[in-house]
Rosetta silent file (secondary structure, phi, psi, omega in degrees, C-alpha in Angstrom):
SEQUENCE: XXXXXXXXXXXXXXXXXXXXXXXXXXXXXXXXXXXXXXXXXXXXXXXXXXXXXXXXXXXXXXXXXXXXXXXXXXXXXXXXXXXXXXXXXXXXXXXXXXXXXXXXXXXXXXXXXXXXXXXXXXXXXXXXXXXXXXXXXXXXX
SCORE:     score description
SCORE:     0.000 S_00000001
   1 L     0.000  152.048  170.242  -11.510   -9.823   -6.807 S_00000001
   2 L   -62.593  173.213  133.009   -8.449  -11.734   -6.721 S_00000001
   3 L    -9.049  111.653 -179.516   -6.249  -12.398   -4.306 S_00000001
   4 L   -79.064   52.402  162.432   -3.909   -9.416   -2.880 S_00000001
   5 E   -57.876  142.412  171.511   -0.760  -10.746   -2.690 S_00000001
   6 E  -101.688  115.714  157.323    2.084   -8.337   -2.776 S_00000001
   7 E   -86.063   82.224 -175.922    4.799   -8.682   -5.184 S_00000001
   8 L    -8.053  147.627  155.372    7.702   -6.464   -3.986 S_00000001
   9 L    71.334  -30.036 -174.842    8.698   -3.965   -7.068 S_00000001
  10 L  -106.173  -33.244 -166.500    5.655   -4.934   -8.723 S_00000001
  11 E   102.976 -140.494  165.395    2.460   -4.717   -6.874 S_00000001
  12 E  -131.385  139.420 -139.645   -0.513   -6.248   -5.771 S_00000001
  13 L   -12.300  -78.568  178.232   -2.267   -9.101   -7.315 S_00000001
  14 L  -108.863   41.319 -172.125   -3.725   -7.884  -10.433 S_00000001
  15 E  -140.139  129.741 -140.910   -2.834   -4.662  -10.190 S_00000001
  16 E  -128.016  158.210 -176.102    1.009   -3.731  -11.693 S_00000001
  17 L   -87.779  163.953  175.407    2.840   -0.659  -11.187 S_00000001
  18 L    93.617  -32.699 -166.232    2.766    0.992  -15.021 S_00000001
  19 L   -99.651  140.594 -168.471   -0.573    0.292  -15.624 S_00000001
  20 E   -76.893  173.974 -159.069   -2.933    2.866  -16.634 S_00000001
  21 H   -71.027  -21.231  174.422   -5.621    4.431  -14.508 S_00000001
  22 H   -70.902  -24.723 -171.307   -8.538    2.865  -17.245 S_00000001
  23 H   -68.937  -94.283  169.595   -6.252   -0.404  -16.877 S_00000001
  24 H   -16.567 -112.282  167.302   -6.304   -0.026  -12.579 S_00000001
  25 H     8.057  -84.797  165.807   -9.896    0.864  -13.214 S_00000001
  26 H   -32.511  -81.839 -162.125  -10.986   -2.138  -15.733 S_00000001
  27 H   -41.855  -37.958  169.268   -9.534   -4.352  -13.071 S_00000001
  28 H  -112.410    8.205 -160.092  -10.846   -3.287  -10.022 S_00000001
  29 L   -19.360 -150.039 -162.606  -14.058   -2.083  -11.353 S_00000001
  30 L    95.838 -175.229  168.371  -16.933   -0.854   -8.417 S_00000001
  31 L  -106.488  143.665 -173.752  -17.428    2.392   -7.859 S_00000001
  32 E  -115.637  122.098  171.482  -14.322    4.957   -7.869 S_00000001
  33 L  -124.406  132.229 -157.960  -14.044    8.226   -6.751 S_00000001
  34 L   -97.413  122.511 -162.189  -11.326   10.769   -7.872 S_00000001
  35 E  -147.374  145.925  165.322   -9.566   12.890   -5.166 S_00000001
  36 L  -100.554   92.705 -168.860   -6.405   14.894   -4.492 S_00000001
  37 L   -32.240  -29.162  168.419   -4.523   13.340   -1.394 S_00000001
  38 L  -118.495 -175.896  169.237   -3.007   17.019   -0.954 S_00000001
  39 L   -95.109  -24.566 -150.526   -4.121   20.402   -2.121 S_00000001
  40 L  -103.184  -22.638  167.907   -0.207   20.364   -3.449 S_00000001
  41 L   -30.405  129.821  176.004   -0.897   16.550   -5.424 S_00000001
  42 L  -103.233   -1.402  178.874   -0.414   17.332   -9.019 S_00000001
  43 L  -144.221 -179.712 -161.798   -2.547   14.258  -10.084 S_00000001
  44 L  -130.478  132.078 -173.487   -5.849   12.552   -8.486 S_00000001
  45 E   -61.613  152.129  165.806   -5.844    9.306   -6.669 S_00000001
  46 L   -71.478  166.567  150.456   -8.396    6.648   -7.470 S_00000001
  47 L  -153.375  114.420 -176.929   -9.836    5.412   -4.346 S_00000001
  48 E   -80.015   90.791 -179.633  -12.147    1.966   -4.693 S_00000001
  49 L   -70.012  -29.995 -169.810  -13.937    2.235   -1.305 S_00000001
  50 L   -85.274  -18.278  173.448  -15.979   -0.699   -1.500 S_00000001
  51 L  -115.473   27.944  177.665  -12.525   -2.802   -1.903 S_00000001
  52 L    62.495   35.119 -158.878  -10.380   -0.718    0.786 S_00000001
  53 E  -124.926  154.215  176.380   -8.145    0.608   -2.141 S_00000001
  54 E  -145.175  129.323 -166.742   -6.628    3.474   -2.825 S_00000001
  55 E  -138.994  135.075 -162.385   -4.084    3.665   -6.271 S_00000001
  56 E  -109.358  170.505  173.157   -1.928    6.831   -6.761 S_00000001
  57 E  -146.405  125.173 -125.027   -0.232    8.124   -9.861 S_00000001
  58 L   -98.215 -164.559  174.362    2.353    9.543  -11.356 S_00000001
  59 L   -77.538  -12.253  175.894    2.317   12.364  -13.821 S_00000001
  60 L  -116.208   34.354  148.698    2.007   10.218  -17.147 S_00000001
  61 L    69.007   42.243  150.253   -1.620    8.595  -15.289 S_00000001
  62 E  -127.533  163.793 -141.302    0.001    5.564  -14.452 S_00000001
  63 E   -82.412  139.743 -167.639   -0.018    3.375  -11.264 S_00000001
  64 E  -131.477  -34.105  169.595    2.913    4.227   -9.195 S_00000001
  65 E  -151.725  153.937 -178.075    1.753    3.058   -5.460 S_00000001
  66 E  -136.381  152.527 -175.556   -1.283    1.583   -4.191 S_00000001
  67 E  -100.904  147.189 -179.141   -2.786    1.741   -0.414 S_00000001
  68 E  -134.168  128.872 -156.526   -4.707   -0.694    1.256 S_00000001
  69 L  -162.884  156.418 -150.462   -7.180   -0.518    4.364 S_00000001
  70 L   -84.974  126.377   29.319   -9.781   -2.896    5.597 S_00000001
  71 L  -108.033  -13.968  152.349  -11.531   -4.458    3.834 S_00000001
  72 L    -8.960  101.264 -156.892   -8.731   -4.902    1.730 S_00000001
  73 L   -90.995   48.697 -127.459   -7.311   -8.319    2.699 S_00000001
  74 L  -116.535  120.439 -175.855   -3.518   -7.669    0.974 S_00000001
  75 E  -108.544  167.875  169.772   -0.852  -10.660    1.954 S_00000001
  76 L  -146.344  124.871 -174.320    2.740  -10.791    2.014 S_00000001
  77 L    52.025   52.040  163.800    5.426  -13.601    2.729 S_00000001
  78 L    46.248   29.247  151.941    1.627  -15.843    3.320 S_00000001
  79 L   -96.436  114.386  166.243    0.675  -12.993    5.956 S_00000001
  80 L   -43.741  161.566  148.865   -2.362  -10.897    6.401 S_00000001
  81 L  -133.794   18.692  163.264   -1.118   -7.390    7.135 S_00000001
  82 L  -120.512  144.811  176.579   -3.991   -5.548    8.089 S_00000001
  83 L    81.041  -14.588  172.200   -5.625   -5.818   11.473 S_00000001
  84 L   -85.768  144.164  160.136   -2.131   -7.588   12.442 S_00000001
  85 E   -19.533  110.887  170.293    0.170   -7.038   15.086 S_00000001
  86 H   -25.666  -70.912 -151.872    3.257   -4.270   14.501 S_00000001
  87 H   -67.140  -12.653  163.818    5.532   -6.412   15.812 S_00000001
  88 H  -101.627   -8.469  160.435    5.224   -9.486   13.822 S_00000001
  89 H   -69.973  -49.715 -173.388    4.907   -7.400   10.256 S_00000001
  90 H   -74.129  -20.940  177.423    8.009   -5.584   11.136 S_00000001
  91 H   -80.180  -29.335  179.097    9.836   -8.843   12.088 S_00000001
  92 H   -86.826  -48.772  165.657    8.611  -10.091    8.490 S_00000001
  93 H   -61.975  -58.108  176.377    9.830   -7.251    6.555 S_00000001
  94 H   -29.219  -42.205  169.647   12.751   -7.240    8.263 S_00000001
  95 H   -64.570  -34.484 -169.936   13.614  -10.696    7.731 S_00000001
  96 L  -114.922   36.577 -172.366   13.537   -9.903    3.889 S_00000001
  97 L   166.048   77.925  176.827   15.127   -6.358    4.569 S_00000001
  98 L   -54.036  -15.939 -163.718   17.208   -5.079    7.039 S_00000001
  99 L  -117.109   89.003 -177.645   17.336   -1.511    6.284 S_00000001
 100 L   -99.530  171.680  159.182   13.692   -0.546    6.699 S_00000001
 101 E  -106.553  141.552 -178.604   12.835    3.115    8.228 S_00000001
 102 E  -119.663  132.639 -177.255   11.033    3.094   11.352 S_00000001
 103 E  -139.363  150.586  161.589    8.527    6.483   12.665 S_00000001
 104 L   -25.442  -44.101 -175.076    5.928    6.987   15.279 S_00000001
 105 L  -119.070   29.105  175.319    3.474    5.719   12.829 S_00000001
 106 E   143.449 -125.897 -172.626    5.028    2.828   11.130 S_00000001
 107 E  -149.259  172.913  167.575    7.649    1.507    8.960 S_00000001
 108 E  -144.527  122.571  166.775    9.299    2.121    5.206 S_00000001
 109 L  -113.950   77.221 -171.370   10.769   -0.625    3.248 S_00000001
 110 L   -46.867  -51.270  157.891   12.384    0.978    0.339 S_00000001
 111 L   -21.717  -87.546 -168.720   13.652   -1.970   -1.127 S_00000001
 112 L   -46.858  -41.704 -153.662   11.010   -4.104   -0.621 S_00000001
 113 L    72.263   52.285  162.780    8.075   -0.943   -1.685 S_00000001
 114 L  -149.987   90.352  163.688    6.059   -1.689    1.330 S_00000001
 115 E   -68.187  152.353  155.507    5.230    0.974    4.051 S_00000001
 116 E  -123.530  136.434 -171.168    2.827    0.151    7.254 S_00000001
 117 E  -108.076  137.128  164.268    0.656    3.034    8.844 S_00000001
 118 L  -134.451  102.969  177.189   -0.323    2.292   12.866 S_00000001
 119 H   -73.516  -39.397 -169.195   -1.120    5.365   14.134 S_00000001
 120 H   -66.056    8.982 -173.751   -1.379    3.734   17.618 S_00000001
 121 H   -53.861  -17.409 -159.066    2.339    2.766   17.217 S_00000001
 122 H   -81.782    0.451 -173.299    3.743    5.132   19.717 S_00000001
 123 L   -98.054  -36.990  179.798    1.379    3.189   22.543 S_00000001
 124 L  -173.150  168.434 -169.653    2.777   -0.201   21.909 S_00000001
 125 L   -88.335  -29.054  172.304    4.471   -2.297   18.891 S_00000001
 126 L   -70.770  -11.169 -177.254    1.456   -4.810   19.495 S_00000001
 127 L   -55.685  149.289 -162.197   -0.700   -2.115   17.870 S_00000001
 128 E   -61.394  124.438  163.444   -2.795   -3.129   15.041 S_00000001
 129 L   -63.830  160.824 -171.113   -1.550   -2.081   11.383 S_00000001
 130 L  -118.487  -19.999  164.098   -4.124    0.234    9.882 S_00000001
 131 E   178.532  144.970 -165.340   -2.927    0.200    6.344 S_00000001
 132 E   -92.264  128.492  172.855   -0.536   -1.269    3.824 S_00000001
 133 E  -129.912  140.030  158.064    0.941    1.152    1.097 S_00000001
 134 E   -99.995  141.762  143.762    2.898   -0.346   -2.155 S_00000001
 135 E  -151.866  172.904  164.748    5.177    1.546   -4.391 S_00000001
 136 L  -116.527 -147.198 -163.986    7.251    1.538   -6.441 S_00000001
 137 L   -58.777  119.821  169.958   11.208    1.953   -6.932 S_00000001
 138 L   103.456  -29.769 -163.906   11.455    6.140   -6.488 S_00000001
 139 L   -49.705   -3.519 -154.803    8.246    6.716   -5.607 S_00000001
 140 L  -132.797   -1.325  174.123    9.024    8.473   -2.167 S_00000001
 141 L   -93.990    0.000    0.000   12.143   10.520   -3.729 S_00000001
């Protein structure tokens, strides 16, 4: 697979917000298995296990945010972000976003479209991230 790079607003490397789930699919090809994140989810996420991926969708089956979790290697501003340090992600979004949200288990950069999950955040700041979610503009509204 390519590169992950994250393009703010857009997505990660060759996978675009907009694009359909046979698109997402064709692209990331592997094996996929189709799941509902909630019982209340009105449509069912892909999740690529063998590449640490997980790509959600909106009601007209196209890619709206996508999740990332090791082994998923997904950079930003020339940074890993998984397996890295809170406190040096959040210093990086920050830099390109002042008005992030900050919670017990990580951060939201509406702007940008890039949340980080830590669950171990409430223990220290040095805690590891555990996974990157893209989305895009609305997606959290």
């Amino acid at each position: 697979m390519n590169e992950l790079i994250i393009t703010p607003n857009k997505g990660v490397g060759p996978i675009s917000f907009g694009m359909t789930r046979d698109e997402v699919r064709n692209v990331l090809g592997g094996n996929v298995v189709e799941f509902k994140k909630t019982p209340m989810s009105d449509t069912f996420t892909d999740a690529f296990n063998d590449h640490g991926i997980h790509i959600y969708y909106d009601s007209n089956d196209t890619c709206e945010a996508i999740e990332m979790a090791l082994p998923a290697d997904p950079k930003f501003s020339h940074k890993h972000m998984i397996g890295r340090p809170f406190s040096e992600l959040k210093s990086t979004i920050i830099s390109q976003d002042c008005d992030v949200e900050l919670d017990e288990t990580g951060l939201l950069s509406f702007p940008s479209g890039i949340g980080l999950f830590v669950p171990e955040l409430e223990d220290s700041e040095d805690s590891l991230v555990e996974s990157v979610i893209v989305f895009k503009e609305g997606y959290y509204e």
